[in-house]
TIZA-490616 format. One record per atom (N, C-alpha, C): residue in one letter; x, y, z. Coordinates in steps of 0.1 Angstrom, whole numbers, padded with zeros to 4 digits, always signed. Atoms other than C-alpha are relative to their C-alpha. Example, Ala and Ser with C-alpha at 12.3 -4.5 7.8 and 13.67 -1.06 7.14 Angstrom:
2
A+0009-0012+0000/A+0123-0045+0078/A+0009+0012+0000/S-0009-0011+0000/S+0137-0011+0071/S-0008+0011+0008/
REM end
This chain:
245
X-0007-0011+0005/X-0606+1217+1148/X-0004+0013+0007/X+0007-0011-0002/X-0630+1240+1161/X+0005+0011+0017/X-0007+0000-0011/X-0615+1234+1199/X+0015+0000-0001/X-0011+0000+0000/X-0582+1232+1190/X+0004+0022-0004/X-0003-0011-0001/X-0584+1269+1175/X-0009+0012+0010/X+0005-0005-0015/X-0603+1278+1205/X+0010+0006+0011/X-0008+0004-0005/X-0573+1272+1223/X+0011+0017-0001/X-0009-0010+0004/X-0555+1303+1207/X+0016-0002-0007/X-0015+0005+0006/X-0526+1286+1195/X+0000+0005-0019/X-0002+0000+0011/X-0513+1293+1162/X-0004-0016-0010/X+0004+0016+0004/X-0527+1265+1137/X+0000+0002-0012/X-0002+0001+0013/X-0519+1254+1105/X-0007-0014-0003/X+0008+0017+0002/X-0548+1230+1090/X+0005-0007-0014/X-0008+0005+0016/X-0533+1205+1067/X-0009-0009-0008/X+0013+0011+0002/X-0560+1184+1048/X+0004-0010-0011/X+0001+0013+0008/X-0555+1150+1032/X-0013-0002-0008/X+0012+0002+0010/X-0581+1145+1004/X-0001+0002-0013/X-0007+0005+0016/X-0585+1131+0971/X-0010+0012-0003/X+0007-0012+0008/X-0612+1160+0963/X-0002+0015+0010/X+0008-0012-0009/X-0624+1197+0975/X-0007-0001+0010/X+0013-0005-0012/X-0642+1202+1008/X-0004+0011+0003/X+0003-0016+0001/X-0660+1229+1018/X+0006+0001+0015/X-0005-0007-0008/X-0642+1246+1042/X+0002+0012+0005/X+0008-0018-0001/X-0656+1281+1044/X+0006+0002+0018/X-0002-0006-0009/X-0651+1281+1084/X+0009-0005+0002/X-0014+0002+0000/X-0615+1271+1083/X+0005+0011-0004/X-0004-0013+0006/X-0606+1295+1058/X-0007+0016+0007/X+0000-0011-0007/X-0621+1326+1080/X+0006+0003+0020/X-0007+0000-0012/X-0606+1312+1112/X+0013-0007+0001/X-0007+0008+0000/X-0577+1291+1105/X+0016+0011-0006/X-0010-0008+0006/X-0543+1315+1095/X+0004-0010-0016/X-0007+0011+0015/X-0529+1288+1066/X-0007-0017+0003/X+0003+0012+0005/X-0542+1260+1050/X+0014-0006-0011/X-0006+0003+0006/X-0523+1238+1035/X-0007-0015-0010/X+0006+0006+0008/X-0539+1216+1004/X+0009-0016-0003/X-0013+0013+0000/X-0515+1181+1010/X-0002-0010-0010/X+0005+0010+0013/X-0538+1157+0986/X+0002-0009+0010/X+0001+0014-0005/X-0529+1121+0990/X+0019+0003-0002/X-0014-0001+0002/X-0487+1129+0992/X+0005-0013-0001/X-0005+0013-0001/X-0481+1094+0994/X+0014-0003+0011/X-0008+0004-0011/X-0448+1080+1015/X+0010+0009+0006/X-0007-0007-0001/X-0428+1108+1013/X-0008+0009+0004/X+0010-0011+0001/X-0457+1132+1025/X+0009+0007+0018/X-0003-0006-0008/X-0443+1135+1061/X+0015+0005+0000/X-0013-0010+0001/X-0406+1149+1054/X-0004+0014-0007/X+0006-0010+0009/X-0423+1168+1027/X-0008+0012+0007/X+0009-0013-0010/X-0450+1187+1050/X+0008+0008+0009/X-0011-0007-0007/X-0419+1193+1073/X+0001+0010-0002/X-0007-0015+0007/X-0400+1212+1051/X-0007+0011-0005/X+0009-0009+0005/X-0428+1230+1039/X-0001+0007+0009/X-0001-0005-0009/X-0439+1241+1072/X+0007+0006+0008/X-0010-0006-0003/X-0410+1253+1082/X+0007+0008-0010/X-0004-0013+0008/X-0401+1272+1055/X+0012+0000-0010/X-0011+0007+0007/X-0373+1249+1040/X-0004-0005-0013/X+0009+0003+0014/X-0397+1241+1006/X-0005+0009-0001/X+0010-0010-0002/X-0418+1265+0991/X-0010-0007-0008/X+0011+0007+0003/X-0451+1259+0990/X-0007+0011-0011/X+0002-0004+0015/X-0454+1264+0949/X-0013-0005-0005/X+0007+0008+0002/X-0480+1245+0946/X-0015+0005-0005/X+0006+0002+0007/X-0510+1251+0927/X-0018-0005-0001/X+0014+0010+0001/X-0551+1242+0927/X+0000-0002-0013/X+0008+0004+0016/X-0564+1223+0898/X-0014-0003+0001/X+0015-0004+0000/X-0597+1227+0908/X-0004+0009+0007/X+0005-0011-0009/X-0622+1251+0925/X-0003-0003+0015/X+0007-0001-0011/X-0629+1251+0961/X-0012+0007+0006/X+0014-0006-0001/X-0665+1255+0968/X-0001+0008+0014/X+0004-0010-0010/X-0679+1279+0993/X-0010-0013+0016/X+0008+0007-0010/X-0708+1248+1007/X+0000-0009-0016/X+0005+0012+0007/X-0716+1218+0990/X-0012+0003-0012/X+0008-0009+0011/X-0744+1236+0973/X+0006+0002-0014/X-0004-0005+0013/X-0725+1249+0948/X+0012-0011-0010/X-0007+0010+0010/X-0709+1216+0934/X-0010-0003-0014/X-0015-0004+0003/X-0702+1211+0909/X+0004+0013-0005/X-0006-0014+0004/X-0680+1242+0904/X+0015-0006-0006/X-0013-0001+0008/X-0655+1248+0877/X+0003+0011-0003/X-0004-0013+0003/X-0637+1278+0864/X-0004+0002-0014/X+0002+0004+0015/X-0644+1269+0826/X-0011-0001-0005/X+0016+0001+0003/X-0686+1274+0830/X+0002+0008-0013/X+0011-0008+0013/X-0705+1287+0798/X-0003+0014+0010/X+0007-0011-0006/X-0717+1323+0806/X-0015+0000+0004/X+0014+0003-0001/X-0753+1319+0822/X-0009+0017-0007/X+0013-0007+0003/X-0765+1351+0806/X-0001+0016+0007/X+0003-0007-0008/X-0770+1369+0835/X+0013+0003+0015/X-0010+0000-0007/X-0737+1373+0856/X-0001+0005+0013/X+0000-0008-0010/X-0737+1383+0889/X+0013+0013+0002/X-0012-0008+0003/X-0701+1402+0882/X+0002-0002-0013/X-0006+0000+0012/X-0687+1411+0851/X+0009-0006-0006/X-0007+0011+0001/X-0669+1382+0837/X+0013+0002-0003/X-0005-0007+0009/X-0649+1404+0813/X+0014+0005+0010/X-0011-0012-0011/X-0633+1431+0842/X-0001+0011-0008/X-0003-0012+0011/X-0640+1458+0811/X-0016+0006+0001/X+0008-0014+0004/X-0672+1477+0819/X+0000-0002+0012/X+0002-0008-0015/X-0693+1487+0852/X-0010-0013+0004/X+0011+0008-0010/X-0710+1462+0876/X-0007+0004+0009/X+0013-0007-0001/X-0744+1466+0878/X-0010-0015+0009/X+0002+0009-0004/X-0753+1440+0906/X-0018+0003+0002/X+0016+0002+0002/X-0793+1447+0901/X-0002-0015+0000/X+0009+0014-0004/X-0814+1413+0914/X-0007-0004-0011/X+0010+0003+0009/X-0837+1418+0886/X+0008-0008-0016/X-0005+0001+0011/X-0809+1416+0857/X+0015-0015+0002/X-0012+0009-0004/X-0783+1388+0877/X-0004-0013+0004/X+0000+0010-0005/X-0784+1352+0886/X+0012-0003+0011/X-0012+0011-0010/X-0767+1334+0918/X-0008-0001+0010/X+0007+0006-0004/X-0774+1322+0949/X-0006+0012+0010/X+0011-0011-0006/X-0798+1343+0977/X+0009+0000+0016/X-0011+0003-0009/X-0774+1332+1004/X+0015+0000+0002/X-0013-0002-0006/X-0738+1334+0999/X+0002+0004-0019/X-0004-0004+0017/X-0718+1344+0962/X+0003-0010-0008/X-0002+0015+0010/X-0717+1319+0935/X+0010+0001-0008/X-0012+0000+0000/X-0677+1328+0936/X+0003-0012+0003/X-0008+0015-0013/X-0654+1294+0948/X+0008+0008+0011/X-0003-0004-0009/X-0641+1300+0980/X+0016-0001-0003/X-0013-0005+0004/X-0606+1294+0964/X-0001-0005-0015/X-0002+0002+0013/X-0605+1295+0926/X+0012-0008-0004/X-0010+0007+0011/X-0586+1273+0897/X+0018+0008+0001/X-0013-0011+0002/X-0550+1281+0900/X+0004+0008+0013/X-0006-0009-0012/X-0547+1297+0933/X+0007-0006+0009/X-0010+0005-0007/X-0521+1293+0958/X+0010+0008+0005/X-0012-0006-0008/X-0497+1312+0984/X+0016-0005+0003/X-0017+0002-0002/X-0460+1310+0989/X+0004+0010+0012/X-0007-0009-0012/X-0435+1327+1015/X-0002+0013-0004/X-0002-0012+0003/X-0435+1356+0995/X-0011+0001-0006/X+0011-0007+0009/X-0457+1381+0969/X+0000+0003-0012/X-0005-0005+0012/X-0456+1385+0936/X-0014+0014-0007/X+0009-0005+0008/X-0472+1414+0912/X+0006+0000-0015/X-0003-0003+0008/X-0479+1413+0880/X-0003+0019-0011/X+0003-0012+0006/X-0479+1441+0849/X-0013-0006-0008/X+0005+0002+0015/X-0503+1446+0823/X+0001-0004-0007/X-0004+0004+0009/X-0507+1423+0796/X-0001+0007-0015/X+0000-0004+0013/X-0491+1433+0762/X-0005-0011-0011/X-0003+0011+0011/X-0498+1417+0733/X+0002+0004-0019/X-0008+0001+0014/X-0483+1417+0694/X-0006+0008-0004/X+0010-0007+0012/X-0514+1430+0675/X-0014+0005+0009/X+0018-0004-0003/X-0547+1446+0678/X-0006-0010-0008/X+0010+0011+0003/X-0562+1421+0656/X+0009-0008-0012/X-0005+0010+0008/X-0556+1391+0636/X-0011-0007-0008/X+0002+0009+0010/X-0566+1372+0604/X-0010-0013+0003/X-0003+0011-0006/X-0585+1343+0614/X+0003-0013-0009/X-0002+0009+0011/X-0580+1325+0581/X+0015-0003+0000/X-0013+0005-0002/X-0542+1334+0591/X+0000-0008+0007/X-0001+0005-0009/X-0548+1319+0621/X+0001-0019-0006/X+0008+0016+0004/X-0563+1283+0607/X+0012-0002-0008/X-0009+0001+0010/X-0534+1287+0578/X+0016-0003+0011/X-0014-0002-0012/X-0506+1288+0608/X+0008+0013-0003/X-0010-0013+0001/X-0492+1322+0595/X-0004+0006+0009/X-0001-0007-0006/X-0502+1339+0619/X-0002-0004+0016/X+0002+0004-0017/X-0498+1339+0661/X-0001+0012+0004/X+0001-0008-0013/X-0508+1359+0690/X+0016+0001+0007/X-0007+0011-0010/X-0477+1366+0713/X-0003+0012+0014/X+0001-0007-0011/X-0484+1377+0748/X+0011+0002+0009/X-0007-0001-0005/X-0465+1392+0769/X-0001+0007+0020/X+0004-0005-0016/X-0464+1403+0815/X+0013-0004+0005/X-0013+0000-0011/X-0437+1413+0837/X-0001-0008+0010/X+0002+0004-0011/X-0436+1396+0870/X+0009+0003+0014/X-0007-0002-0007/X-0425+1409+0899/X+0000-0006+0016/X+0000+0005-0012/X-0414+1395+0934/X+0001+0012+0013/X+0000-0013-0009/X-0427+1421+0961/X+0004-0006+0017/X-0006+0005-0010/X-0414+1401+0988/X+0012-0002+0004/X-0013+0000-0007/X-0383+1393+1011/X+0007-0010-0002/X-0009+0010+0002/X-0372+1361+1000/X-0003-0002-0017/X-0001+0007+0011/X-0369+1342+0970/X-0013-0006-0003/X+0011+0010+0006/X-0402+1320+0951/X-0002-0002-0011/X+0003+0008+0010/X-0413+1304+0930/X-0017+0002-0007/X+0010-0003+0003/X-0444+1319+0908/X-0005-0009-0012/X+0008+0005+0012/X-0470+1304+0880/X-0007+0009-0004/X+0009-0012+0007/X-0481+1324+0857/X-0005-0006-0011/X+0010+0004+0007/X-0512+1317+0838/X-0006+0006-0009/X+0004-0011+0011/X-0526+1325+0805/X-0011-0004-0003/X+0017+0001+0006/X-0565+1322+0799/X-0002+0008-0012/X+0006-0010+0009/X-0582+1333+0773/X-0017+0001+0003/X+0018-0001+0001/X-0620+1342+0764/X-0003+0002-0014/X+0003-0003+0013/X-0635+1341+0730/X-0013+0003-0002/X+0008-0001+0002/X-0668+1360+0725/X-0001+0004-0018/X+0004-0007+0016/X-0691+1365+0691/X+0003-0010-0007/X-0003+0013+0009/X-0681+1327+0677/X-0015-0009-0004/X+0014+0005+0004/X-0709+1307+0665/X-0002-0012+0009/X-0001+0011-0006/X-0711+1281+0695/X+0009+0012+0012/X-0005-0004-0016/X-0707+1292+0734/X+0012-0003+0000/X-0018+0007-0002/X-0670+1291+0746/X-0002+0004+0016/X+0003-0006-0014/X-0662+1295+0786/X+0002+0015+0003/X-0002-0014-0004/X-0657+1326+0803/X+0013+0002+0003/X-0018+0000+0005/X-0620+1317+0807/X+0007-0012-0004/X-0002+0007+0004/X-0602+1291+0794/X+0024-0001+0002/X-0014+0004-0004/X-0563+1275+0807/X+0006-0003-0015/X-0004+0005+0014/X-0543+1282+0774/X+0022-0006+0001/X-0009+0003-0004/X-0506+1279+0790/X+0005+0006+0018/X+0000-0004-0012/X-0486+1284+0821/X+0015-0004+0002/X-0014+0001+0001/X-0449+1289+0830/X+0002+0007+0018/X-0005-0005-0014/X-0430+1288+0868/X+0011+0007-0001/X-0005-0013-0001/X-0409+1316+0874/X+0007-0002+0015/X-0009-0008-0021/X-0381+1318+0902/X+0001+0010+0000/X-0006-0017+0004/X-0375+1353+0909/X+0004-0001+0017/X-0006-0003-0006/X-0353+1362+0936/X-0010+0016+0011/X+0009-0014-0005/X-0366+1395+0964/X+0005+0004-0008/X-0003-0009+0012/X-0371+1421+0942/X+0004-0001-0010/X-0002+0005+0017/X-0364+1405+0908/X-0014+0000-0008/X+0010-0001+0010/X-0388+1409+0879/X+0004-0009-0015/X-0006+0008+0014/X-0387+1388+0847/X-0010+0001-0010/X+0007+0001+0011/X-0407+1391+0817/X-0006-0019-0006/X+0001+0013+0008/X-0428+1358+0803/X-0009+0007-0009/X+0003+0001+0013/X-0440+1351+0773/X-0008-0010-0005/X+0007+0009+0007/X-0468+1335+0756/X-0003+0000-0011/X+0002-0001+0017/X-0478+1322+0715/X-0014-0007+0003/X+0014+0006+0000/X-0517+1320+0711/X+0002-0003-0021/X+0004+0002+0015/X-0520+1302+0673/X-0012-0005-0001/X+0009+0008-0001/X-0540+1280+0658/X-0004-0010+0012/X+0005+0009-0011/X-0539+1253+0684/X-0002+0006+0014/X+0009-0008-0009/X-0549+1276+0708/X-0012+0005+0002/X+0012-0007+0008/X-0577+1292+0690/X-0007-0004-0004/X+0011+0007+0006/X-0592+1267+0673/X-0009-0004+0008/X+0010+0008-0004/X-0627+1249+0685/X-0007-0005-0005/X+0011+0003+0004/X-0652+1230+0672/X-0015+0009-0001/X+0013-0011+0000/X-0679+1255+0658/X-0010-0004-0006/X+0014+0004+0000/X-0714+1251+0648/X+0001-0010-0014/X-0002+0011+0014/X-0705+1233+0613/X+0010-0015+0005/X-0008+0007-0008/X-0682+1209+0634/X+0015-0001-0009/X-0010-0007+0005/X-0653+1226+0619/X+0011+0001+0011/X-0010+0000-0014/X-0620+1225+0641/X+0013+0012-0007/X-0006-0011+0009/X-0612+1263+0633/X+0001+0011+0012/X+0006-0015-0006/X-0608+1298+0649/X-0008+0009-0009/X+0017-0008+0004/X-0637+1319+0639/X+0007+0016+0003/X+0001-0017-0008/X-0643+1359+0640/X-0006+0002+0006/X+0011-0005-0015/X-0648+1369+0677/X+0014+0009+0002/X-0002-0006-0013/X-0636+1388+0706/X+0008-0001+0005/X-0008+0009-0006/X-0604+1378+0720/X+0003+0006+0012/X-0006-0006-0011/X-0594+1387+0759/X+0005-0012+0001/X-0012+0003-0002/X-0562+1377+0771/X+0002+0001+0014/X-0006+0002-0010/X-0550+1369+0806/X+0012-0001+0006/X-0013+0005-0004/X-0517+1365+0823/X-0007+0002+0014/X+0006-0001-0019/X-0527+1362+0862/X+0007-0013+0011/X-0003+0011-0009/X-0518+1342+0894/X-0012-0008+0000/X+0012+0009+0000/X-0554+1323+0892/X-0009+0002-0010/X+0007+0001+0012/X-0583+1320+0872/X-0010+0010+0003/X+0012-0014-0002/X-0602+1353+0889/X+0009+0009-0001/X-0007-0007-0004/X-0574+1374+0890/X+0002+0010-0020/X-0008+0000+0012/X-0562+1395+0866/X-0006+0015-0008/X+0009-0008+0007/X-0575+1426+0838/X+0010-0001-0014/X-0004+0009+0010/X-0574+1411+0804/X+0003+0009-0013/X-0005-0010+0009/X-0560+1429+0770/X-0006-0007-0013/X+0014+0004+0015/X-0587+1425+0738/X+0010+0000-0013/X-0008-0001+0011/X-0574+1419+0706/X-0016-0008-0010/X+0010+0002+0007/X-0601+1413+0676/X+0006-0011-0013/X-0005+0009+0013/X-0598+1384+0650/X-0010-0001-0006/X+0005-0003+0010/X-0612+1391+0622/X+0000-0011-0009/X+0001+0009+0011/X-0629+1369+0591/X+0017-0001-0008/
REM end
């Protein structure tokens, strides 16, 4: 690979493989990757069209791509260690002091491509996420009267046509029992046209909300709620809403 983009040719590395590799010096010398898996029989018409620009490549990680082998295993869905090297949140000031952070001494203990990420022909931006209420019930919640509903524009800042996913994580701090730092609660594809925008929509209830908490109770609790809509699972600045006893 190394000789081949030596060479100066344009190169597009395509990789067959049932799991993540690290690929750190691909991704700083390589223009496009392309994540193929195991496509099975249909893989070479398929890569075709892709590469040429007759498919669009919608497609999706469901895992993280590590930086080096070191940092396996990596998921997007860790526990908080405490000591963050960046602010998990996106809602105050990052204060990367050595003395008050954990990671590694050598490279960032980011993935080199996060949960959920993925390019297409075109670009999309999103807006701001709205959502229903400033706070909620959580006794409504457990009872089913009451839902979250979220809401994010989506816009296509590109020349053609694609095909987007839009992702809704949440975060629940202040519950009696750790939760992750974000969490995959739905996810909806989106054609939009150049220059088209469309509104989606998300419903956080109970079976969203609930988890097993320290009584082994399968409830939502009074915490902290941040809200996501984003193209991946780093992306994004999340809109709080408080659920109350």
């Amino acid at each position: 690979m190394e000789a081949v983009v030596a060479a100066g040719k344009p190169v597009v590395l395509v990789l067959f493989s049932g799991r993540p590799l690290a690929i750190t010096w691909a991704s700083e010398h390589v223009p496009a990757i392309v994540m193929a898996w195991f496509p099975g029989t249909q893989s070479g018409p398929a890569l075709v069209e892709t590469l040429f620009g007759e498919a669009e490549a919608a497609g999706r990680l469901t895992v993280s791509v590590p930086r080096s082998v070191g940092q396996v295993p990596i998921y997007y869905n860790h526990l908080n260690t405490g000591r963050p090297r960046v602010d998990p949140i996106g809602m105050g000031a990052n204060k990367p002091d050595p003395y008050y952070v954990t990671g590694y001494i050598d490279q960032s203990n980011t993935p080199l491509y996060p949960f959920g990420y993925g390019l297409s022909y075109t670009s999309f931006s999103y807006s701001a996420v709205k959502v229903s209420a400033a706070s909620l019930a959580a006794k409504s919640i457990n009872s089913g009267q009451s839902q979250l509903t979220v809401t994010a524009e989506i816009r296509n800042t590109g020349e053609r046509a694609g095909t987007e996913t839009a992702q809704l994580y949440i975060r629940l701090r202040g519950t009696s029992v750790a939760r992750p730092v974000r969490e995959l609660k739905g996810f909806q594809r989106v054609h939009l046209a150049a220059g088209e925008s469309r509104r989606v929509e998300f419903k956080l209830g109970r079976e969203e909300l609930a988890f097993w908490n320290a009584d082994m109770n399968h409830v939502a609790e009074h915490a902290s709620l941040y809200v996501w809509v984003a193209p991946d699972s780093a992306q994004g600045t999340p809109a709080r809403v408080e659920i109350t006893e």
